[in-house]
N, C-alpha and C positions, 0 to 999 in steps of 0.2 A: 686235913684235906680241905682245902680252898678253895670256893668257885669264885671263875673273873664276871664280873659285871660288866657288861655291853647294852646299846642302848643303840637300838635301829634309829637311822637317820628320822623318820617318822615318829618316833616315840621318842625321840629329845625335843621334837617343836611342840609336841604334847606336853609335855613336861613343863619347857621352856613357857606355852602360853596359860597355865594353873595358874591361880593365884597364889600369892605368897604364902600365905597360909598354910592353904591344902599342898604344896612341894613339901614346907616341914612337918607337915604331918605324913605325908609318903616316902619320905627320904629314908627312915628307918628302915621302912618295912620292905624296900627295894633292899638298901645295905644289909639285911638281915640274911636275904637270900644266898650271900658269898659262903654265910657257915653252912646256913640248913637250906638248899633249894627246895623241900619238901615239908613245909612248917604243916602244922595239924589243918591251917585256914587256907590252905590249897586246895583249887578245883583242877584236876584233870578234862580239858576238852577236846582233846584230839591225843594223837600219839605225837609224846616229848613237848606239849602246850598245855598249856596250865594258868589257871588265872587265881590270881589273889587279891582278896577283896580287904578294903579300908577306910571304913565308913560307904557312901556314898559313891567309891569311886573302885574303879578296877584296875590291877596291873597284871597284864595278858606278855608271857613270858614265855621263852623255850629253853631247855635244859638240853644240855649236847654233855653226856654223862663220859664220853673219852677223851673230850677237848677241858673237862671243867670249866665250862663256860655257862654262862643264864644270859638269855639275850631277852630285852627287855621290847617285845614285840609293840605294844598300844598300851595308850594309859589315857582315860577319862570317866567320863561318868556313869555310872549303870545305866542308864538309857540310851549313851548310843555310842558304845563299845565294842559293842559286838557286831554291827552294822561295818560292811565292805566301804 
């Protein structure tokens, strides 16, 4: 069982503006999420939102567990992530 990876318009210009670097170092850990949406380094913040952390930086995600989908809500830095 397979989840699709999707990427909110908002969290691909996030993505998009990362430096090279830190994109190859979060590319795994986003691609990982298709086997296991629920790796041991998951935080639960709301109901079906979830953040996953890697190094320095957060990937803030929703799981939609009847469609097999993780949609890839925001991604930047611990400091202002979580901020609207």
């Amino acid at each position: 069982m397979s989840y699709h990876i999707e990427f909110s318009p908002r969290a691909d210009r996030q993505f998009r503006k990362l430096a090279r670097d830190i994109q190859i170092a979060l590319k795994p850990a986003i691609e990982s999420l298709a086997s296991n949406p629920y790796p041991s380094k998951i935080k639960k913040l709301e109901e079906n939102v979830f953040r996953l952390r890697k190094g320095d930086f957060r990937v803030v995600c929703e799981v939609q567990e009847k469609a097999l989908i993780v949609i890839i809500i925001k991604i930047g830095h611990r400091k202002g992530v979580y901020r609207k």
